[in-house]
C-alpha positions as CSV (number, residue, x, y, z in Angstrom):
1,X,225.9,75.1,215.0
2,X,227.0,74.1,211.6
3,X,228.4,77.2,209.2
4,X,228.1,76.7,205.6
5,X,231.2,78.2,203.6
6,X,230.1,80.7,200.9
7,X,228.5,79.6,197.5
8,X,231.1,78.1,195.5
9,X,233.0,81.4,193.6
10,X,230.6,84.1,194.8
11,X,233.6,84.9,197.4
12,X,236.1,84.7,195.1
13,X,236.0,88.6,193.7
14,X,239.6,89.1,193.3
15,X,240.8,90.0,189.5
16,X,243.1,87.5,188.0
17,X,246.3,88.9,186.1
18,X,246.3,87.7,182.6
19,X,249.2,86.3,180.6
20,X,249.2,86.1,176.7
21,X,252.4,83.6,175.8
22,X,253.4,83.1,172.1
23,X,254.0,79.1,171.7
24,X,254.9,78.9,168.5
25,X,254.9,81.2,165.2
26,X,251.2,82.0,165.0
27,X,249.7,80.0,168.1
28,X,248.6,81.9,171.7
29,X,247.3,81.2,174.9
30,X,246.1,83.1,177.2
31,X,246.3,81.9,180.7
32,X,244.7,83.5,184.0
33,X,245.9,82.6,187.6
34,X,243.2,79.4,187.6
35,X,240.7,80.9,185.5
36,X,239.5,79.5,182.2
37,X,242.4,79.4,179.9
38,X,241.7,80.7,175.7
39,X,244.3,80.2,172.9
40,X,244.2,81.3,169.3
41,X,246.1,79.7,165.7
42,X,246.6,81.4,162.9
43,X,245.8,80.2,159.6
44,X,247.3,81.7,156.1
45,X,244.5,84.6,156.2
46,X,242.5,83.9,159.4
47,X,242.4,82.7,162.5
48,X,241.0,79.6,164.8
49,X,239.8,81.2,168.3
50,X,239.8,78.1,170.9
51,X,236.9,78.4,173.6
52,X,235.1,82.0,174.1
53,X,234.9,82.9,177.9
54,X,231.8,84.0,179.4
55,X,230.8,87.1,177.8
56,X,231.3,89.2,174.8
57,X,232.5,92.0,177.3
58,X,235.6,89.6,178.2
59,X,236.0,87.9,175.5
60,X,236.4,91.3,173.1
61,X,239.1,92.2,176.0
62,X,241.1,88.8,175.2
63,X,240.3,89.9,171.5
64,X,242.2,93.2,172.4
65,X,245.1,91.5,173.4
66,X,245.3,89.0,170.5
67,X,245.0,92.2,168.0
68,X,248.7,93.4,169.6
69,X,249.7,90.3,167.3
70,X,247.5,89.7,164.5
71,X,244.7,91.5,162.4
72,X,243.7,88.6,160.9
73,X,239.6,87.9,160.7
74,X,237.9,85.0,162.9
75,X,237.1,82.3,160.8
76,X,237.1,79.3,163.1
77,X,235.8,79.5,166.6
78,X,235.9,75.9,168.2
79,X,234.7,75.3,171.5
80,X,236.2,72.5,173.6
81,X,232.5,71.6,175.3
82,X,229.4,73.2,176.0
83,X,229.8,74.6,179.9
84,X,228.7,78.5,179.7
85,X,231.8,80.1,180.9
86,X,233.4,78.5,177.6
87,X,231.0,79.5,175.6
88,X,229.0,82.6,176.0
89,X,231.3,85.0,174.2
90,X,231.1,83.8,171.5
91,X,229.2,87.1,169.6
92,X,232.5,89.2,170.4
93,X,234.5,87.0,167.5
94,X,232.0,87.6,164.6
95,X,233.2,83.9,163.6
96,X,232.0,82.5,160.6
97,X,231.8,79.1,161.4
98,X,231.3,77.8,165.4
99,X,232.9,74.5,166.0
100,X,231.9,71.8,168.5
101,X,231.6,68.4,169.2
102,X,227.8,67.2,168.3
103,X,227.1,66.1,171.4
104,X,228.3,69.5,172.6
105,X,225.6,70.7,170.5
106,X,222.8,68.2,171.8
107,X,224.2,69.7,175.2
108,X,223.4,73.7,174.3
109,X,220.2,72.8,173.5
110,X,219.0,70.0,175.7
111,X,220.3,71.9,179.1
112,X,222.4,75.0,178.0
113,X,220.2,77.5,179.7
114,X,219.8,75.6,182.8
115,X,223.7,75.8,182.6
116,X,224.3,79.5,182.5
117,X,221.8,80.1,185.3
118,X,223.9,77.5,187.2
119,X,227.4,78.6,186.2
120,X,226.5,82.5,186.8
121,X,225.6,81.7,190.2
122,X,228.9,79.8,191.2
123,X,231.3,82.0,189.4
124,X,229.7,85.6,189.3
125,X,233.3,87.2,188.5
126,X,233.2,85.7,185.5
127,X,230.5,86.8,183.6
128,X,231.9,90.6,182.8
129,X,228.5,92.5,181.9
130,X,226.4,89.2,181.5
131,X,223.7,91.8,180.0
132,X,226.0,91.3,176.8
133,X,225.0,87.8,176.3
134,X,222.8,87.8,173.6
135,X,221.9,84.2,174.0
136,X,222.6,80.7,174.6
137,X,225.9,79.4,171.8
138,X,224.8,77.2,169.1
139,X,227.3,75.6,167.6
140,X,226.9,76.2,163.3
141,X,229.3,72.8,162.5
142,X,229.8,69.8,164.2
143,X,231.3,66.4,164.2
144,X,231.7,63.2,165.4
145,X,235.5,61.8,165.8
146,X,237.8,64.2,164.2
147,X,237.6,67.8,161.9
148,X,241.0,69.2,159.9
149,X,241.4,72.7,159.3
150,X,244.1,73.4,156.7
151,X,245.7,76.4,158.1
152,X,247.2,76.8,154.2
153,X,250.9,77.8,153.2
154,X,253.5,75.7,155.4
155,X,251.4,75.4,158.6
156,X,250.3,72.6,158.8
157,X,246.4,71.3,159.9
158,X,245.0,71.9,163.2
159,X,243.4,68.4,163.9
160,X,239.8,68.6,166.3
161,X,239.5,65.2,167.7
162,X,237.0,64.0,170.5
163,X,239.1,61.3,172.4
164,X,236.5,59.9,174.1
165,X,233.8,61.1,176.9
166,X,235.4,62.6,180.0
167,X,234.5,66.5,181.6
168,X,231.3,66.0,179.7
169,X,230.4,63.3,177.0
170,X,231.0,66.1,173.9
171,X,234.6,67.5,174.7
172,X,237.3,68.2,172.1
173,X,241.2,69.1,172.0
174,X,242.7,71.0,169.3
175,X,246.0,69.4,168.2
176,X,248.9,70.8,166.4
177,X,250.8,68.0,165.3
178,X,253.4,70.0,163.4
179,X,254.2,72.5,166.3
180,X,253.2,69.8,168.5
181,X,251.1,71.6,170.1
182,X,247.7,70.7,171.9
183,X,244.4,72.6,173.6
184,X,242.9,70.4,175.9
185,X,239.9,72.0,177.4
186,X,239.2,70.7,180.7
187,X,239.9,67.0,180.3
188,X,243.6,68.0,181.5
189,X,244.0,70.7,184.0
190,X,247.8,72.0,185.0
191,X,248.0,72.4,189.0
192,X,244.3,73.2,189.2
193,X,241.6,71.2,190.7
194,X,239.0,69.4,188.6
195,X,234.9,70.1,187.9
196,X,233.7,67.0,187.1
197,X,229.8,67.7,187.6
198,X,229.3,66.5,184.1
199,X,232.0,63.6,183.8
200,X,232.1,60.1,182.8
201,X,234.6,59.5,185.2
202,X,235.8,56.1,184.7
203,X,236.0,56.8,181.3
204,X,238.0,59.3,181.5
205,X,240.7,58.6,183.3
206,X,241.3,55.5,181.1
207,X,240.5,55.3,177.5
208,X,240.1,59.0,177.0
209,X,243.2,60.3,179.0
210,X,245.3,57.3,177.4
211,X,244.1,59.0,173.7
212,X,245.1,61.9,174.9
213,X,248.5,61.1,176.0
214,X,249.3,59.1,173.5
215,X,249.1,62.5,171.1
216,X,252.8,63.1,172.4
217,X,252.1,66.8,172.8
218,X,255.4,68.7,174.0
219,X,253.2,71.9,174.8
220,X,249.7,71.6,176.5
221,X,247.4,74.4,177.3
222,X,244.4,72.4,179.7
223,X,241.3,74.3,180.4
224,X,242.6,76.1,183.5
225,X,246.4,76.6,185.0
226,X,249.9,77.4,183.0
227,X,251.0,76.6,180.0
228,X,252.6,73.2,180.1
229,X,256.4,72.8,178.6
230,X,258.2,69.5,177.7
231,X,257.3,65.6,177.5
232,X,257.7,65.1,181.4
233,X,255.9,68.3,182.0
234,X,252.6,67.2,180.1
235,X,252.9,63.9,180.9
236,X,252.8,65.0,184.5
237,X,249.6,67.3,183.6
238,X,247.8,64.1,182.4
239,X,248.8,62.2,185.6
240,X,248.0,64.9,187.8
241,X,244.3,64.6,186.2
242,X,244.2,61.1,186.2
243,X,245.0,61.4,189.9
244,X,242.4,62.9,191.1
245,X,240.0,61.6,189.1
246,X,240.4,57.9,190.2
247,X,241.2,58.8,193.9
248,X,237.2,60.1,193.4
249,X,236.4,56.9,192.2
250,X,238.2,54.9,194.9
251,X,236.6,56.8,197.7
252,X,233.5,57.2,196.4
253,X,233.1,54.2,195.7
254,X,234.0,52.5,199.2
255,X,231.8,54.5,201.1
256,X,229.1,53.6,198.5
257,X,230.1,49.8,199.0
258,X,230.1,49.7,202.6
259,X,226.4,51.3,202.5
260,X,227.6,55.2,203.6
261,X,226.1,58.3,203.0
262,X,226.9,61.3,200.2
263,X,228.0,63.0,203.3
264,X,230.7,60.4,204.2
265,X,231.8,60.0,200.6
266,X,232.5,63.7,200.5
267,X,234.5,63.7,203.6
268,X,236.9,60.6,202.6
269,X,237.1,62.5,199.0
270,X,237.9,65.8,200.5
271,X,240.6,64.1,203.1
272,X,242.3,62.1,200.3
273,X,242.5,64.4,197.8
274,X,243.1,68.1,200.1
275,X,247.0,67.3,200.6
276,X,247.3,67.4,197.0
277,X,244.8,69.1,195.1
278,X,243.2,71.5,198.1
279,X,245.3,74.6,197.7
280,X,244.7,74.6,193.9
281,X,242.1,76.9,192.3
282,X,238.4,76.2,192.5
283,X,239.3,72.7,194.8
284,X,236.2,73.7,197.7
285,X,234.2,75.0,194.9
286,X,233.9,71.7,192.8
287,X,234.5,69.2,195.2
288,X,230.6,68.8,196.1
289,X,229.1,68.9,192.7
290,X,232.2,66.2,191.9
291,X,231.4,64.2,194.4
292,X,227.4,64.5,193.6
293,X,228.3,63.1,189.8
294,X,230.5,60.1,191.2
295,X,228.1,58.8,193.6
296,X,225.5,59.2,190.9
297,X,227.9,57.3,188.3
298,X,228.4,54.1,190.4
299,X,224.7,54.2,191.4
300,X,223.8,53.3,187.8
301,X,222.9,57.1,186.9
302,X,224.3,56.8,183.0
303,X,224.0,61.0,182.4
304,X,224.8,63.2,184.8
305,X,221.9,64.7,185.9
306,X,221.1,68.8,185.0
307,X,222.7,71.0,187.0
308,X,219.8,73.9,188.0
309,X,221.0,76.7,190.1
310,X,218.6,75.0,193.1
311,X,220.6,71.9,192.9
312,X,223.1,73.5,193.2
313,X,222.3,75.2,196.1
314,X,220.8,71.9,197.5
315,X,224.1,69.9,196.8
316,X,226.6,72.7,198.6
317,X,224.2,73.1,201.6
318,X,224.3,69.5,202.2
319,X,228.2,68.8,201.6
320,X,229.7,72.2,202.6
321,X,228.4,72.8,206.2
């Protein structure tokens, strides 16, 4: 008989050690083994918190570390996009103004709670007290194409641009150009697989990864993975993403050409992409749910469809037995 392999994270209890790295005077990042990376910028008198993990319980313990270095009050938090373990923590910074893309915001409210039911299921060790949550994120500013924050004195802006649709249609990066500098979210990931439930895949690993690139960053902190150091190294990262994201596409889309099944296109993707990517973080968890959004994308299906924690379960049973 067929076995199914346990619910995407809900096996995955082990802690992850946590590494807060200075990049430059004033800018952090705090990394995790493969879990979802956070960084911080200070301004003159404040700071600019990037993403806010999935509580207030573990977001106030990133906030912990980040008061070793600075006392300075949340002004800014920005959110890279609107999936729930980015964004529920958000009441632990006491931020004046919450930053996002506006389709991030259309997100929150069009399917935001059908996300954290989803996300809580797949990732349990994520959600530190999820009783903490007050509520679903709503982003209090948001824009278009591109947002400046002056950081004041000699430090130049910090530059939120949307590059184009790619991990979800409302992603932003937060750019340094001065330190050179750049906060990707999830549209580039550093030796760690790729969710791309919510993607626009062929346009992201085009147009939107060639904006991104072509920021010459020298330091790159993606959504999950190590801090990335030098051209070669974050030109690498960006590959690396680009990689897997059009190997989906090729496979996918033969199977889907030659009149296969989901089934089949999961198998090629999994066989072409395993050597590679399968002993990264999170590879088995996301693969189904990936492959689920590509065959929807060449099928016609525009926006991905909501994620509900029965699909889920639907989509896994299906791919993962």
């Amino acid at each position: 008989m067929p076995t199914t392999k346990p619910f995407a994270s809900t096996a995955d209890l082990a802690a992850r050690e946590q590494t807060l790295e200075v990049l430059a005077d004033g800018v952090y990042a705090l990394t995790a083994q493969g879990d979802p990376n956070v960084g911080a910028v200070e301004g003159e008198d404040f700071l600019v918190c990037f993403d806010a993990l999935a509580t207030p319980v573990a977001a106030a313990r990133w906030l912990g570390r980040l008061r070793e270095h600075t006392a300075k009050p949340v002004r800014y938090l920005v959110l890279s996009h609107y999936h729930a373990v980015r964004v529920l923590g958000a009441a632990a910074f006491d931020a004046g103004v919450v930053v996002a893309h506006e389709r991030t915001r259309d997100l929150v409210l069009e399917r935001g709670r059908e996300d954290w039911e989803s996300e809580y299921g797949r990732m349990p060790r994520l959600f530190d007290e999820p009783r903490s949550i007050p509520g679903l994120t709503v982003p209090t500013v948001t824009f278009s194409d591109r947002l400046t924050i002056d950081l004041g004195g000699d430090r130049g802006p910090l530059e939120l641009r949307h590059c184009g649709r790619g991990h979800t249609e409302g992603d932003l990066v937060a750019w340094l150009p001065r330190q050179g500098i750049l906060f990707a979210g999830d549209l580039v990931e550093s030796e760690a697989a790729l969710y791309t439930g919510d993607a626009y895949h062929r346009e992201w690993s085009t147009s939107t990864l060639d904006a991104v690139a072509a920021l010459g960053a020298r330091t790159l902190v993606g959504g999950r993975g190590g801090v990335t150091r030098g051209r070669a190294g974050v030109d690498a990262a960006v590959a690396q993403t680009r990689g897997f994201l059009t190997t989906l596409l090729a496979k996918v889309g033969a199977v889907r050409g030659r009149g296969g099944t989901l089934q089949d296109a999961f198998g090629a993707a999994h066989a072409a992409l395993n050597e590679q990517y399968g002993r990264w973080p999170i590879f088995e968890h996301c693969l189904p749910f990936d492959v689920a959004r590509v065959w929807d994308e060449l099928g016609g299906v525009e926006r991905p469809v909501v994620w509900t924690a029965e699909r889920d379960r639907a989509v896994w049973e299906l791919l993962q037995s």
